[in-house]
VOGU-3710 file (C-alpha; in Angstrom, 3 decimals, decimal comma):
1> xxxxxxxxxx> 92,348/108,584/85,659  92,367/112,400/84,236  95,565/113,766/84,143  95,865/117,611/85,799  98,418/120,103/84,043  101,876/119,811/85,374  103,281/122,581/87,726  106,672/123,880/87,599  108,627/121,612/90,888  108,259/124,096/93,957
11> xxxxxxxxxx> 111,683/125,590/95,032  112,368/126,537/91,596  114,372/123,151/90,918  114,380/121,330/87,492  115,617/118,990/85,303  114,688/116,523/87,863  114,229/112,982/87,207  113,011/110,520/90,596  113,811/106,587/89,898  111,413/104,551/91,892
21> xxxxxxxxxx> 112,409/101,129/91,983  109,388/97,736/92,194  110,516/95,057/93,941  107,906/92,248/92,997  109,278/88,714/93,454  111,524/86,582/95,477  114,245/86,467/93,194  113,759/90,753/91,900  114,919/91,014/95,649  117,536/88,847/96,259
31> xxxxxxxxxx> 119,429/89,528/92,839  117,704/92,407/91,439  118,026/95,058/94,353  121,780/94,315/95,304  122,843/94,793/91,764  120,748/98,328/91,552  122,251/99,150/94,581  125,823/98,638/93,382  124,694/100,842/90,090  123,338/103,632/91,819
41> xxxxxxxxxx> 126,139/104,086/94,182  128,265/104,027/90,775  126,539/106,691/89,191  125,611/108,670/92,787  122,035/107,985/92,636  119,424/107,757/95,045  115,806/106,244/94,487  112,581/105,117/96,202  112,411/101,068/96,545  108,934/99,624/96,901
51> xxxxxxxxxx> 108,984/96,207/97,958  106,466/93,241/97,885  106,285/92,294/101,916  104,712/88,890/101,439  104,437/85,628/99,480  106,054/85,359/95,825  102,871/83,698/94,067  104,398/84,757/90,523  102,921/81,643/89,142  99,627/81,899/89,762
61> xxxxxxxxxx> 99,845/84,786/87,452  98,654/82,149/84,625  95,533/82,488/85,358  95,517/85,749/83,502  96,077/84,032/80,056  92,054/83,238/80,407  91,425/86,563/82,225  93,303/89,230/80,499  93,219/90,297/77,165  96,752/90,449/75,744
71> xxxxxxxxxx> 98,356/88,444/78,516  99,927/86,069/76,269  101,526/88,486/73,861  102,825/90,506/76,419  104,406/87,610/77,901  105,532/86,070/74,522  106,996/89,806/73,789  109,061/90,679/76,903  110,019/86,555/77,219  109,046/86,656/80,658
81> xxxxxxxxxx> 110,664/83,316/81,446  114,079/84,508/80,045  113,373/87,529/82,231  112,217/86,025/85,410  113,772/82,314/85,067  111,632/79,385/85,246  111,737/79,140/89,369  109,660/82,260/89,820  107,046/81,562/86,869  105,873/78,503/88,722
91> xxxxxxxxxx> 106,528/80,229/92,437  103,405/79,414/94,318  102,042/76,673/91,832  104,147/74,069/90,907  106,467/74,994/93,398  106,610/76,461/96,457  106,155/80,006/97,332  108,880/81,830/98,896  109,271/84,824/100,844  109,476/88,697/99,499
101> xxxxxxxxxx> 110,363/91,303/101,819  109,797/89,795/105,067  112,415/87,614/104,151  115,233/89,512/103,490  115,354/91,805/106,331  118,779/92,922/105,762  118,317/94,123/102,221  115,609/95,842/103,515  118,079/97,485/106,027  120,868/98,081/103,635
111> xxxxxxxxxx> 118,480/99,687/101,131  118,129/102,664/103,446  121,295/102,355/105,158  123,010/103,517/101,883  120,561/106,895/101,750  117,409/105,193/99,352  114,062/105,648/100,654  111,574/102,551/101,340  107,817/101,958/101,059  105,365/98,836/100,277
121> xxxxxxxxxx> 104,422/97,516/97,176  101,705/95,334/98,628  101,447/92,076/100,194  100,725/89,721/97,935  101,260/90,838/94,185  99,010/88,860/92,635  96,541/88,371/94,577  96,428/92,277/94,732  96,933/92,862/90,961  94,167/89,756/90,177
131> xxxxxxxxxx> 91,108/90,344/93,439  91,112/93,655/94,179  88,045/94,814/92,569  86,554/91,589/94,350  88,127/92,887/97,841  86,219/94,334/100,414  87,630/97,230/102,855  88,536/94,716/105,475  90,636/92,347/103,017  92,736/95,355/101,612
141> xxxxxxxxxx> 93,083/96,296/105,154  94,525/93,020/105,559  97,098/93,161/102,684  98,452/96,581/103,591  98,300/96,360/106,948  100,662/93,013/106,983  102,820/95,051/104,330  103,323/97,887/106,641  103,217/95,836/109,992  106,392/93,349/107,824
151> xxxxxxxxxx> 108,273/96,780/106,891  108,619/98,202/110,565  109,560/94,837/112,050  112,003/94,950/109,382  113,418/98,822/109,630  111,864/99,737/112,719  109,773/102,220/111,074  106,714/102,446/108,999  107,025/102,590/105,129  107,344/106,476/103,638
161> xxxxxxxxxx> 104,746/105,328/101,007  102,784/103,173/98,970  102,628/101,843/95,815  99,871/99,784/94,451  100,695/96,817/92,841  100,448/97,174/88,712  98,812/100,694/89,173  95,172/99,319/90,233  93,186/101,052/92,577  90,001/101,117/94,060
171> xxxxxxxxxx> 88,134/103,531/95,827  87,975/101,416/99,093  91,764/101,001/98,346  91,986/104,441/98,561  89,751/104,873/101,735  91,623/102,405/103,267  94,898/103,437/102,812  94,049/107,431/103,817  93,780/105,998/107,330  97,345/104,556/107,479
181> xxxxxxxxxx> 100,647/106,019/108,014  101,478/107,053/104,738  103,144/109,941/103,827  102,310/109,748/100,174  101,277/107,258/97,775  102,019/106,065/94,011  98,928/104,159/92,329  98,383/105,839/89,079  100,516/107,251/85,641  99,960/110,774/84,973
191> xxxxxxxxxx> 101,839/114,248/84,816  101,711/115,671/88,128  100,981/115,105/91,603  97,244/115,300/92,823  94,555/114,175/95,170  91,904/111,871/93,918  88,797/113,341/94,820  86,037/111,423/96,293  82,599/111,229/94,963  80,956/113,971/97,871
201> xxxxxxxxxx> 84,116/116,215/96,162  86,596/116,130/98,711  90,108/115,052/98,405  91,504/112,224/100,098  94,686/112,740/102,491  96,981/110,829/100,480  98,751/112,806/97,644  99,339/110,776/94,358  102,527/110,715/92,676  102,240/109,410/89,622
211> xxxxxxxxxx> 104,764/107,365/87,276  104,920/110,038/84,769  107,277/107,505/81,281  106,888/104,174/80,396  108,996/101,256/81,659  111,276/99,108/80,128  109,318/95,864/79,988  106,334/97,897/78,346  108,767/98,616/75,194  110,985/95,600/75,283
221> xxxxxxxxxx> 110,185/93,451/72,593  107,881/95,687/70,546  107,496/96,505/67,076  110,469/98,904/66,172  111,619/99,353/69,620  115,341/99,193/69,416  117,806/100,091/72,004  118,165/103,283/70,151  114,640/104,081/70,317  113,926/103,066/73,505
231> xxxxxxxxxx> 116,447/105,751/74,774  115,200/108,316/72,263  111,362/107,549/73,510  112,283/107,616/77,255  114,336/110,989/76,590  110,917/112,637/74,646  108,876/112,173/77,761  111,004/113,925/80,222  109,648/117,605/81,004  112,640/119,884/81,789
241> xxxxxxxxxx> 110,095/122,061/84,372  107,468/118,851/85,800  106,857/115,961/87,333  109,561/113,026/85,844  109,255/109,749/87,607  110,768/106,602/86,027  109,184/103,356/87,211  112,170/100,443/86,983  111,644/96,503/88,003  114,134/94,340/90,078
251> xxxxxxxxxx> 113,895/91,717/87,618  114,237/93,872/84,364  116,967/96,532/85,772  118,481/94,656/88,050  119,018/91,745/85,914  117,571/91,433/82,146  118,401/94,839/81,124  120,948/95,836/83,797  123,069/97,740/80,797  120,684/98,870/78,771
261> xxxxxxxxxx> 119,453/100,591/82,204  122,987/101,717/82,850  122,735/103,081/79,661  119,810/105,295/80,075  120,782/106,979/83,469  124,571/107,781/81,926  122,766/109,349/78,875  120,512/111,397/81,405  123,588/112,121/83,677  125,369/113,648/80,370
271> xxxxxxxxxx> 122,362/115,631/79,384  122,529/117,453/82,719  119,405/115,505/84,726  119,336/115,427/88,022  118,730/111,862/89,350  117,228/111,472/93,033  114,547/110,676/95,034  115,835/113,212/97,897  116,349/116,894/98,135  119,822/118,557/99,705
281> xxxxxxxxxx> 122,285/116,151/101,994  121,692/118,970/104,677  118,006/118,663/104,664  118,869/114,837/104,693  120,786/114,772/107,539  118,879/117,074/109,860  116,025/114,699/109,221  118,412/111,749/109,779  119,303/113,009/113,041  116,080/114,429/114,172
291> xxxxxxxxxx> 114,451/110,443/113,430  117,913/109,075/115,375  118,357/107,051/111,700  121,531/106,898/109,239  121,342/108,502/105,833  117,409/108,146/105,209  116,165/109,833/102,139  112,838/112,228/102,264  110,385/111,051/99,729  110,498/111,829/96,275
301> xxxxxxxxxx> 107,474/113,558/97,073  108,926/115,918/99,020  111,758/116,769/96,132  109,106/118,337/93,857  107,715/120,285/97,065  104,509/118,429/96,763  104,516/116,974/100,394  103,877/121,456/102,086  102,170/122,217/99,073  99,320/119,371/99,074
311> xxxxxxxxxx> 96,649/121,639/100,293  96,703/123,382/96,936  96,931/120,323/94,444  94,744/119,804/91,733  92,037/117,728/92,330  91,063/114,627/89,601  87,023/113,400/89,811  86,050/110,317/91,521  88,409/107,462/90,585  88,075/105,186/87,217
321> xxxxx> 89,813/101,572/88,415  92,725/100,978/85,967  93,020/98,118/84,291  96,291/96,484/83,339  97,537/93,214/82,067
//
């Protein structure tokens, strides 16, 4: 997907970074997203969580050593059973599936309860990240509708946003999720926030807000990627006046890597970054008591001023799917 130039954040504000947190599996939620939760009330740090609503099929993932080119050395490079244990890796094969978001209502709860924001990472991860160029409008339909329908039963509201599972995107994806009760949504890497246009040229409702720096997983384990470097790389992309949005796992943060992530957002703290997915406490709490909720974060969107200033956003042409491993 073309990239448009990065503007300066509205408001004037930089030296912003936004953490937005994927919650993908069964056990990224029940022992990834406490521990993150615990960290960023350590360091005073709020972020977006996108969580998985439905069935942990992790396992089925295998299917993807005879479908995706480079599967197997990525997963022989990050040692993805080290990182994800050996329960999840056959979740919904060998074993049983077992429950994502819908099943852990509370988290869900506590999550915003402690001032994060929450969205939907999809229903089913894999079957997402593996069909959805096979999907029709009325099966995506399906998978975000249960997503957001599994989030309000759960918070008694609708998700702020949505993320697409492993970046991919269609255009009926698109379509269909323009007609939902999104605020915003996150399905692409780029530099700034825009609206992908459709083929007739105009933009769809939804504006994008792109992971802007690579992830953790994406440079653990490869050639010459120390610790050292890995801070050094992350530290390169950030741009002191745009768009910085750091894309962290459950399972990797919140468990693998839990220091070396600790690590990174003490180093960014020292170097005078701002870490948070909301703007001011006062705009926070007139929000909070204008929704009749407790210590709800605006979208990360809204910190950059892209939510009021949508109208004007650069426009990318029609979208390319992306492919991912």
């Amino acid at each position: 997907m073309p990239e448009p130039p990065a503007p300066a954040p509205a408001g004037g504000e930089a030296r912003r970074i936004s953490i937005r947190v994927d919650v993908d599996t069964h056990t990224g939620l029940r022992d990834g997203v406490p521990a993150l939760l615990d960290l960023f009330r350590k360091v005073g740090l709020r972020a977006s969580f996108y969580v998985t609503m439905g069935p942990d099929n992790s396992g089925r993932a295998v299917r993807r050593l005879f479908t995706r080119k480079g599967f197997a050395r990525k997963m022989a490079r990050t040692n993805a059973l080290k990182i994800y244990g050996l329960r999840t890796v056959l979740s919904g094969t060998l074993l049983p599936s077992r429950p994502v978001g819908h099943g852990f209502p509370d988290l869900l709860r506590r999550i915003e309860a402690e001032g994060h924001e929450g969205g939907i990472h999809g229903w089913d991860h894999v079957f997402w990240h593996d069909r959805l160029e096979r999907m029709d409008a009325a099966a995506i339909e399906r998978e975000l509708r249960q997503a957001a329908e599994a989030y309000r039963a759960a918070t008694g509201h609708d998700p702020a946003g949505t993320v697409a599972p492993a970046w991919r995107a269609t255009t009926e994806s698109l379509e269909v999720q323009d007609k939902m009760p999104f605020r915003y949504a996150s399905d692409s890497r780029g530099q700034s926030p825009f609206r992908v246009a459709r083929a007739g040229g105009a933009a769809h409702r939804l504006i994008q807000i792109p992971t802007t720096l690579p992830t953790l997983d994406e440079m653990l384990g490869a050639p010459g990627m120390t610790e050292a470097r890995i801070l050094e790389t992350l530290t390169e992309g950030l741009e002191p006046a745009g768009l910085n949005v750091f894309a962290v796992h459950t399972e990797v943060e919140g468990r693998h890597a839990a220091p070396l992530f600790e690590t990174v957002l003490r180093g960014w703290l020292e170097d005078g970054w701002s870490l948070s997915s909301a703007s001011s406490g006062r705009r926070r709490r007139r929000i909070a008591r204008r929704r009749g909720t407790t210590r709800r974060s605006e979208p990360f969107a809204r910190a950059y001023g892209v939510l009021s200033a949508g109208p004007n956003l650069p426009r990318t042409p029609p979208l390319t799917p992306i492919v991912s491993t």
